[in-house]
C-alpha positions in Angstrom: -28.4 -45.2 31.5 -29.3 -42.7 28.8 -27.6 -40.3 27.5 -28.9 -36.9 28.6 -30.1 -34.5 25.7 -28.8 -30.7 25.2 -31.0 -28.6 23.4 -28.5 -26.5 22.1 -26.9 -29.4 20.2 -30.1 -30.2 18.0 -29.9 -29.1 14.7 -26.3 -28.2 15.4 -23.6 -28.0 12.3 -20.4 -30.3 13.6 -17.3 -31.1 11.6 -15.2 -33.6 12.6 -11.5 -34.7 11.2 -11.0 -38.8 10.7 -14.7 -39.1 11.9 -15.7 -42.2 10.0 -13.2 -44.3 12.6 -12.0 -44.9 16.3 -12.7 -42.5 18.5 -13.4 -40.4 15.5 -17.0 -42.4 14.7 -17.8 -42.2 18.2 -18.0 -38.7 18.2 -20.0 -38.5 15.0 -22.5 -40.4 16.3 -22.2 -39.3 20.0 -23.3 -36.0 18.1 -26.0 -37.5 15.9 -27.6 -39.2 19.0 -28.3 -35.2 20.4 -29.8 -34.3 16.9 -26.7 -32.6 15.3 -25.9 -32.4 12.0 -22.5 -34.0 11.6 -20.0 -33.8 8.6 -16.3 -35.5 8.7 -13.5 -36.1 6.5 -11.7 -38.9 6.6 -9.0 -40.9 4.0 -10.0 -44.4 3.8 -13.7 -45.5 2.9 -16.2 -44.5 5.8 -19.3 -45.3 3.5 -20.1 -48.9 5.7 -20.0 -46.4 8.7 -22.5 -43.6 7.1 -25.3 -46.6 7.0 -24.7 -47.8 10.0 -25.8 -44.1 11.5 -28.5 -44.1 8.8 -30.1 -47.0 10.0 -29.4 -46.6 13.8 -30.4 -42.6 13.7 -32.5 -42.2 10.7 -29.6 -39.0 9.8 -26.6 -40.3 7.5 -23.4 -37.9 8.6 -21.8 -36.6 5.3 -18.4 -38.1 4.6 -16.4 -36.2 2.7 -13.2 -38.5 1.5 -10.2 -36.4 2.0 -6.5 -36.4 3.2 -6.0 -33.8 6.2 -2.7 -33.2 4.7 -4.4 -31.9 1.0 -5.0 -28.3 3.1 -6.6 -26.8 -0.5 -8.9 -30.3 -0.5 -9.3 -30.0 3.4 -11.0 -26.0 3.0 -12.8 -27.6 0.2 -14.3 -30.2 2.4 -15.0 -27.7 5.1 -17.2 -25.4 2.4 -18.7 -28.4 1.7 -19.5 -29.1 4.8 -20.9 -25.8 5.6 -23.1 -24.9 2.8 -24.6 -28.5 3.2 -25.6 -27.8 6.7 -24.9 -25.0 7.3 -22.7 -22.5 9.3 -20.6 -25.0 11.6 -20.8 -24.6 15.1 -19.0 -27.0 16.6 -15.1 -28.1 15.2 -13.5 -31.5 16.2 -9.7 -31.8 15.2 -9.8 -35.1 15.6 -7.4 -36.9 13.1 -3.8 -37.5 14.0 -0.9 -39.5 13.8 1.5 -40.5 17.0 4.2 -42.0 15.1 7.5 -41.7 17.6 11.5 -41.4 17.3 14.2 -40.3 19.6 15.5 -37.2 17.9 18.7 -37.7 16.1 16.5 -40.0 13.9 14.2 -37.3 12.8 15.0 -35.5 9.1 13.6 -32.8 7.7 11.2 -34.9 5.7 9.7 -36.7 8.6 9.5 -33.3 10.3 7.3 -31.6 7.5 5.1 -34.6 7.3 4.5 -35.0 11.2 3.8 -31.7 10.7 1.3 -31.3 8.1 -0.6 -34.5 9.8 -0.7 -33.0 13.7 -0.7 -29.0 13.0 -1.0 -28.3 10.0 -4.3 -29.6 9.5 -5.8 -28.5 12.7 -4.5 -24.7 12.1 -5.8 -24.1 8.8 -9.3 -26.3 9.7 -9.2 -23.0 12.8 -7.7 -20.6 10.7 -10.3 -21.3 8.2 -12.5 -18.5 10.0 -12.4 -15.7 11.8 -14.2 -15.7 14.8 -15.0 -12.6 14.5 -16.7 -13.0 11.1 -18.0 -16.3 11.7 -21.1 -15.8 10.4 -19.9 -15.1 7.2 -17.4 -17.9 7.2 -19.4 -20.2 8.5 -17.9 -20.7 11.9 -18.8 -20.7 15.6 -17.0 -20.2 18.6 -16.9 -23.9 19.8 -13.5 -26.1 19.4 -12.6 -29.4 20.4 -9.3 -30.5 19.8 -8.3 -33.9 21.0 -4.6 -34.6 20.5 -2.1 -36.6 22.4 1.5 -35.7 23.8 3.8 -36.2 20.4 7.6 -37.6 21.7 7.0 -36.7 25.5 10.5 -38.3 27.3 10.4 -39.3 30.8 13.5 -38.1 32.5 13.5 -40.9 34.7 13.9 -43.7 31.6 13.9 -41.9 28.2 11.1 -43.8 27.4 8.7 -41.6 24.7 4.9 -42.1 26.9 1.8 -40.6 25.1 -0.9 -39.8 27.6 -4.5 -37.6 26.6 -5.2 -34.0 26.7 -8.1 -32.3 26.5 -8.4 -29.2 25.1 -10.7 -26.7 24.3 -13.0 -28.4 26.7 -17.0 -26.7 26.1 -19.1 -27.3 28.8 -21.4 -28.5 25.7 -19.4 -29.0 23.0 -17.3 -31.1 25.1 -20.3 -33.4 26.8 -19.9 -37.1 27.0 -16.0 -37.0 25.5 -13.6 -37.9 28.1 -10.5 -37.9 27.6 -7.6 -39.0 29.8 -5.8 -36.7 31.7 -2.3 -35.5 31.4 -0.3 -37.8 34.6 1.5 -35.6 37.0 4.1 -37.9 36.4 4.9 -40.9 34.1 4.1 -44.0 34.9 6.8 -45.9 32.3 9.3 -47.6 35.1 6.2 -50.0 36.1 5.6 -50.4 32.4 8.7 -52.5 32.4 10.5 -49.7 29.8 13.7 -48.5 30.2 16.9 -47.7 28.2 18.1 -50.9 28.5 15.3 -53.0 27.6 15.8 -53.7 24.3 19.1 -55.7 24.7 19.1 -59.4 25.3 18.7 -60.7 28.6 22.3 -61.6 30.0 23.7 -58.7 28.4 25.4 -56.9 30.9 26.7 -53.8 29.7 25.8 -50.5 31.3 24.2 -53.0 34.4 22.8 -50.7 37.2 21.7 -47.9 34.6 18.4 -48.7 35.0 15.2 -46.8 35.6 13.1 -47.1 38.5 10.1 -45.8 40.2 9.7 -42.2 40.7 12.3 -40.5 43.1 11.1 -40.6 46.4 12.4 -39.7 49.7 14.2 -42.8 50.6 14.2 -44.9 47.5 16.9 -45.1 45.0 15.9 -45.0 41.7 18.4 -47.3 40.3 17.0 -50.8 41.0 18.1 -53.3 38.5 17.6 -56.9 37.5 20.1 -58.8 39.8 23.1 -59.9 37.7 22.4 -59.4 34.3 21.2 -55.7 34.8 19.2 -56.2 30.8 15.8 -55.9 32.3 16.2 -52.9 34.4 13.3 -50.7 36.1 12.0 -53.6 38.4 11.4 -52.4 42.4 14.0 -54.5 44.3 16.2 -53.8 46.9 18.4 -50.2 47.5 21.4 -52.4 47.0 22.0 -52.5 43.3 23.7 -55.6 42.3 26.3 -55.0 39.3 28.0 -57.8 36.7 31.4 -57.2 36.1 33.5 -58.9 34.0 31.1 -61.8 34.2 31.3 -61.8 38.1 28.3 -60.4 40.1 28.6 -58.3 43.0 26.5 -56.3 45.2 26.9 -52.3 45.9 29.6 -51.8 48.6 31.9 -54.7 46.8 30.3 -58.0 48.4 30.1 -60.7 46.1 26.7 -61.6 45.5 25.4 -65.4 46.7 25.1 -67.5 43.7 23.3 -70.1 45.9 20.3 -71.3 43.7 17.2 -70.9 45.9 14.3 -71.9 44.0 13.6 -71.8 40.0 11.4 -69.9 37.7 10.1 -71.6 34.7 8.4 -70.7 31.3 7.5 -73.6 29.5 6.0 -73.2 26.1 5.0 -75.3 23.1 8.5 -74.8 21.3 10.8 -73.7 24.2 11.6 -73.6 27.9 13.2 -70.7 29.9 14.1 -70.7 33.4 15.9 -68.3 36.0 18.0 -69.6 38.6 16.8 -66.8 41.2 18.8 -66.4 44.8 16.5 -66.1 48.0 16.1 -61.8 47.3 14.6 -62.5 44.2 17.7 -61.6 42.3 18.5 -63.7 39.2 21.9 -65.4 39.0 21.5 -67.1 35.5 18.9 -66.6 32.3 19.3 -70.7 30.6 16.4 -72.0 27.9 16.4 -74.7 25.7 14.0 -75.9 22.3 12.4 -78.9 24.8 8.9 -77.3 24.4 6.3 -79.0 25.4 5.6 -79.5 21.9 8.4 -82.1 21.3 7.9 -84.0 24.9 5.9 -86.9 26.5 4.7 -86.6 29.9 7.7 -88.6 31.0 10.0 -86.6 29.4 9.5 -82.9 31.0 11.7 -84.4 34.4 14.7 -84.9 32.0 14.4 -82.2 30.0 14.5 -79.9 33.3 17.2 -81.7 35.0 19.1 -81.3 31.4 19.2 -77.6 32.0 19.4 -77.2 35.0 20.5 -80.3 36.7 24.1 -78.8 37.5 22.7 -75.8 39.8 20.2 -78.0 42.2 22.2 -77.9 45.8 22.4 -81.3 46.8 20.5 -81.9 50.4 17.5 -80.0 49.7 14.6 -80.2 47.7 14.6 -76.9 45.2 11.5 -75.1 44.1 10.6 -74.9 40.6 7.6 -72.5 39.9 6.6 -73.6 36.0 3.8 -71.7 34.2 2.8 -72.4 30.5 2.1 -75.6 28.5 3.7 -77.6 31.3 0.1 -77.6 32.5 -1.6 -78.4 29.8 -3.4 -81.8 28.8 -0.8 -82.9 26.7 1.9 -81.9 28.8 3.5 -82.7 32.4 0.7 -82.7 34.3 -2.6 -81.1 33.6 -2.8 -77.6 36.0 -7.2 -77.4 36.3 -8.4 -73.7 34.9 -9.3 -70.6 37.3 -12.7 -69.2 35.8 -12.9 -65.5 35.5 -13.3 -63.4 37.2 -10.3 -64.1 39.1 -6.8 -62.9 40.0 -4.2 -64.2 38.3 -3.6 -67.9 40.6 -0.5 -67.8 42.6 1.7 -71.0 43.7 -0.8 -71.9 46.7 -3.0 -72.9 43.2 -0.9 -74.6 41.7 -0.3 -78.2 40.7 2.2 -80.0 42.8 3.9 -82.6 40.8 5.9 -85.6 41.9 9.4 -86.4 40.7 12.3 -88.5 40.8 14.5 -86.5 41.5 14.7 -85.4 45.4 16.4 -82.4 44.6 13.5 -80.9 42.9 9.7 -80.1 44.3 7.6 -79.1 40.8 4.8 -76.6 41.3 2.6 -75.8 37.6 0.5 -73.0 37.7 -2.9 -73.1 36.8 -4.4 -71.5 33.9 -7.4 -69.3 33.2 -10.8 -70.0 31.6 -13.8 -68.1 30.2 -17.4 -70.0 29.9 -19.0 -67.7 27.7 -17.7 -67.0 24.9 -15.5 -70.2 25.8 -12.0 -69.5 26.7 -8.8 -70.7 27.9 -5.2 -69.0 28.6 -2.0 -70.6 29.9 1.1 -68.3 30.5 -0.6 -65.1 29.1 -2.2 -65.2 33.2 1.3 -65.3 34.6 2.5 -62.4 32.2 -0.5 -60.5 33.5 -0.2 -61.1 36.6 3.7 -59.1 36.3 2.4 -56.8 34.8 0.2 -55.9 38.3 2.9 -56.8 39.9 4.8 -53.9 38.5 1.3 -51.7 38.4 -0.8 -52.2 41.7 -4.4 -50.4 40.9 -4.4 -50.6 37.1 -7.5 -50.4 35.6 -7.7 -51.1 31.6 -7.0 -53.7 28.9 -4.1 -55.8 28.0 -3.0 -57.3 24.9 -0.9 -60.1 24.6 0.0 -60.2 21.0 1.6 -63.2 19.8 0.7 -66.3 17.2 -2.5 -66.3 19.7 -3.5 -62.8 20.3 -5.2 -62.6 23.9 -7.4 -59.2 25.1 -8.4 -58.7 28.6 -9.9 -56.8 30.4 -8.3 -55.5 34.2 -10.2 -54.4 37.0 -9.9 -54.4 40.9 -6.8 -56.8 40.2 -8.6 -59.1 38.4 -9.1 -60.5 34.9 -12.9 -59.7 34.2 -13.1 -61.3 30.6 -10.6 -61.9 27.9 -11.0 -62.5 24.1 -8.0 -65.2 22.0 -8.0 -64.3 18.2 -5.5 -66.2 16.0 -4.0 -63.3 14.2 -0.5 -64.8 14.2 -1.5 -68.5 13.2 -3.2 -67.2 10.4 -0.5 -64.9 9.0 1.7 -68.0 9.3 -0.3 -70.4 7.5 -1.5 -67.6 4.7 2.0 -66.5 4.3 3.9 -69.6 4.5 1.6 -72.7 3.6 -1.3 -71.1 1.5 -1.6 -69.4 -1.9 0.0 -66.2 -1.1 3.4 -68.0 -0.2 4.3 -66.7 -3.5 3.7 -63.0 -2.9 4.8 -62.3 0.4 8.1 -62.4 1.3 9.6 -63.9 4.6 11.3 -60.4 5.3 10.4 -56.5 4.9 7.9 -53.7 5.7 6.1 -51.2 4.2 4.4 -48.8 6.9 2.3 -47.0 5.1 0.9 -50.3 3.2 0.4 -51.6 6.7 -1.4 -48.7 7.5 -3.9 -48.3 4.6 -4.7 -52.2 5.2 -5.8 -52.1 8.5 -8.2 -48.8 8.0 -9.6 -50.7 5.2 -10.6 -53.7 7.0 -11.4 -51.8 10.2 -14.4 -50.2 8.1 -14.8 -52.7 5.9 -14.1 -56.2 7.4 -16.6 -58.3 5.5 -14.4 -57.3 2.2 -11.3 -59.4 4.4 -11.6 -62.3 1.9 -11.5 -61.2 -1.4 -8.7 -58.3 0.0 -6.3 -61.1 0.7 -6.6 -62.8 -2.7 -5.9 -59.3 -4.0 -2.7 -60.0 -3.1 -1.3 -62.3 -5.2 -3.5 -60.6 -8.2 -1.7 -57.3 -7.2 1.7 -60.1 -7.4 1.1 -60.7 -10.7 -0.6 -58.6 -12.6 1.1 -54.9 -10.7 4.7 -56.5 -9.5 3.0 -56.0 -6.4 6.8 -55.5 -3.5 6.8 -58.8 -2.0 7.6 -56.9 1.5 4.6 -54.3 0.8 2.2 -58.1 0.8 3.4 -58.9 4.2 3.1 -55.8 5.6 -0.7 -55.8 4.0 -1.4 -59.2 4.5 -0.4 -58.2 8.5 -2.3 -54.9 8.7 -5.1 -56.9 7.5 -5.5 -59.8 9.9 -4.6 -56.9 12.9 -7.4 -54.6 11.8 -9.5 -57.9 11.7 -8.5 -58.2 15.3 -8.7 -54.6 16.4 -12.0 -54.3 14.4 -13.8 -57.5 16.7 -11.8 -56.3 19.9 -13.2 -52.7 19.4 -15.6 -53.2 22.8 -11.8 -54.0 24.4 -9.9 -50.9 23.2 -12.7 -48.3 22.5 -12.3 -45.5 24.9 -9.3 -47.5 27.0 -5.7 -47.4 27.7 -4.2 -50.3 26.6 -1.1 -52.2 28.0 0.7 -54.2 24.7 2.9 -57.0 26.7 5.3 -58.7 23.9 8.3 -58.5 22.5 9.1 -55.0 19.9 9.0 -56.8 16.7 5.6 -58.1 18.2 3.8 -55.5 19.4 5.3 -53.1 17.3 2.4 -53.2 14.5 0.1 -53.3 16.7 1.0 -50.2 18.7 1.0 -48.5 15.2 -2.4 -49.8 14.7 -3.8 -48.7 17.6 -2.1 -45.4 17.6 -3.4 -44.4 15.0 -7.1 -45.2 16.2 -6.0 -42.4 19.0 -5.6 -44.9 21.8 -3.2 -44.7 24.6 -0.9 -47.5 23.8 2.1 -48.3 26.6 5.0 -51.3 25.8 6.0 -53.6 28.3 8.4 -56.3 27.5 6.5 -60.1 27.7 9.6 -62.1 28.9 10.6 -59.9 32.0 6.3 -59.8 32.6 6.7 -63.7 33.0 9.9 -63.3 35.4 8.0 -60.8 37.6 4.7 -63.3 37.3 6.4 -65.9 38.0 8.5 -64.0 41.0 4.9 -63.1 42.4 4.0 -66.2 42.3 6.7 -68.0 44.4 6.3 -64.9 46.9 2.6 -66.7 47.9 3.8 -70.0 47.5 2.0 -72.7 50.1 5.1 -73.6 52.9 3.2 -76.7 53.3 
């Protein structure tokens, strides 16, 4: 459908902050498509971007290179702006950074600079005019300033949740920019977050603190993971189970059953996790082991399992075992067919049954997903998923799955829609460990800010990837370039790569970043600072609750 037209818009003066980028470029040219005039600032090189709108609208927007932070250069860029085009009309405070940290770890310095990025800039590009003498200055009376909540804490898990606001909103100005509103309440406790998410699962200290669904009439908000308590937040039953001293017990002082009712299973190409789960759903023990499919025959995935968990199987019965991952693959215990999007993620009435020696077990794989055009396959990043909307009936919006094979897809109605596989994380292994630039980049330490610049730069200029990368080892050698500053590039590099060819993913989205922190940590940064809505949920518990949701439609046959 086109877009409509408002007259007052043609010929209109617009300035927008970090315009060359994100949701930044869209606005420039969502302006230059109604026949305004549109000038930006922006830090890193937006020049690719100024042809692009040359050659699309026939009208280049003027970029004016400059840090929002440089208040003297800022005005400066403004003036330019005006006498160029004249009097601006419409202002977009546009540029910010969502950077977040509990509060005892904010100084002074971080303060000021948080500061001068989020309100400085956007006061003194306002206070640059006085309405009332616009006309002189240069102004008009038309603001939009998007912005996001900066260290928002949910009282219910502590967990810092950035949602949009819009303010400002002109029934012109503000035309075809929607932003997301401000929730009524936050949604983190079916993000998986919680303050006890970060510790290792089987850590039981502080068991039963955790977060849960909003208060309601009737529900109790403390719902834990049954017996370790270090994934908290997950809807389970009133009775909170609790692990003391190594014991587990149930609220009211019954010991809980340790009866092992069925298995959950997470078999990759370099490791295999299970759960021993009891018949509520409640795990009773977390065991893995480096028996990836990776290192296995066909013939060997039966021992391997009954290696770990051989001593738990009741005898009498035959136990369920729900397996998702490279179990199913071609090369591995027995190949699980592909569901073809779109599709919900498949469930254990899908899944392959495979036959066994053992009586004691009964070995269900689940199937995988596939995409025919652009060809595509998954395996475990469905079952991860599929937790996820387990934890978050009705969402809407992407997920990423970062990891050493990034996965995008897109959610709708329940079901996976289309999905996108890059090989960010391959390719920083081989470059940083097997390539030339083994000898620049070190195996440990960060530089944010180097991460940062990296992925702007290949964002808007991604064609330039190549010869960037062999810039660093020159930098190596010839500037002493910080071995720890060339991972963090050579990382913000292949990421803005990524974020650069999944722009039709993210663009104008919220997006759901399933992995572990030290995963998905750059590329929440990333994102954030492209001004999308980024939310963590932890990848291993997704799996659990995947695989938990799973069992739950599991053929009886």
């Amino acid at each position: 459908m086109d877009m409509p037209l408002f007259a007052d818009l043609k010929g209109a003066s617009v300035f927008i902050t970090g315009g060359g980028s994100g949701i930044g470029a869209a606005l420039s040219e969502g302006f230059l498509a109604q026949g305004a005039r549109v000038g930006f600032v922006q830090r890193s090189d937006a020049t690719d971007f100024v042809a692009q709108m040359q050659a699309k609208y026939g009208s280049a927007p003027l970029f004016v290179p400059c840090d929002i932070t440089d208040i003297e250069a800022l005005q400066g860029a403004i003036a330019q702006v005006a006498q160029v085009q004249g009097p601006i009309s419409v202002l977009v405070n546009n540029a910010a950074n969502d950077q977040r940290h509990k509060t005892l770890e904010v100084d002074e310095a971080y303060w000021d600079w948080s500061q001068a990025i989020n309100l400085k800039a956007y006061f003194f590009c306002r206070a640059g005019s006085d309405p009332g003498d616009a006309g002189r200055r240069g102004w008009g009376d038309r603001e939009l300033f998007l912005d996001q909540l900066h260290d928002g804490e949910c009282r219910l898990c502590g967990v810092h949740h950035g949602q949009w606001r819009h303010h400002g909103d002109d029934p012109v100005a503000g035309t075809g920019v929607r932003c997301r509103p401000h929730p009524r309440q936050c949604h983190c406790p079916w993000m998986g977050h919680d303050r006890q998410a970060a510790r290792p699962v089987g850590d039981t200290r502080g068991a039963g603190r955790a977060s849960g669904p909003p208060v309601s009439e009737g529900r109790n908000p403390a719902r834990g993971y049954r017996g370790g308590g270090a994934v908290s937040g997950v809807a389970g039953k009133p009775d909170d189970d609790r692990a003391i001293d190594g014991r587990r017990w149930r609220r009211g002082g019954d010991r809980m059953n340790d009866t092992v009712t069925w298995i959950a299973a997470d078999w990759g190409t370099s490791h295999l996790r299970v759960w021993l789960m009891d018949g509520a759903g409640g795990v009773i023990e977390r065991r893995d082991s480096a028996d990836g499919m990776g290192r296995l025959t066909p013939e060997g995935f039966e021992p391997a399992l009954l290696k770990l968990v051989g001593d738990a199987l009741p005898d009498g019965v035959a136990t369920q075992v729900v397996i998702c991952g490279m179990a199913g693959a071609r090369q591995g215990w027995a190949e699980a067919p592909y569901a073809t999007v779109p599709c919900k993620p498949p469930s254990a009435v899908q899944a392959r049954l495979v036959g066994t020696q053992d009586p004691r077990l009964r070995v269900r794989i689940l199937t995988g997903v596939s995409q025919d055009h652009p060809a595509d396959v998954m395996r475990g990043e469905e079952t991860q998923i599929a937790g996820f909307l387990a934890l978050n009936p009705g969402y809407d919006g992407i997920i990423c799955l970062p990891g050493t094979h990034s996965k995008w897809a897109h959610i709708s109605a329940g079901e996976i829609v289309s999905f996108r596989t890059f090989m960010t994380g391959e390719l920083f292994a081989l470059l940083s460990g097997q390539s030339v630039l083994r000898h620049s980049v070190a195996s440990e330490g960060w530089d944010d800010a180097a991460f940062a610049e990296a992925v702007e730069t290949v964002m808007s200029r991604p064609e330039r990837l190549a010869a960037d990368l062999f810039g660093l080892r020159a930098g190596s050698l010839l500037h002493d370039l910080d071995g720890g500053t060339a991972r963090a590039r050579l990382s913000g590099m292949l990421i803005g790569a990524e974020l650069a060819a999944a722009k039709p993913y993210w663009l104008g989205q919220q997006v759901a970043l399933l992995g572990a922190s030290s995963v998905a940590a750059p590329y929440r940064a990333a994102l954030m600072a492209q001004s999308v809505p980024v939310t963590l949920a932890d990848s291993e518990r997704m799996t659990l609750e995947g695989l938990k949701a799973a069992q739950a439609t599991k053929d009886t046959k």
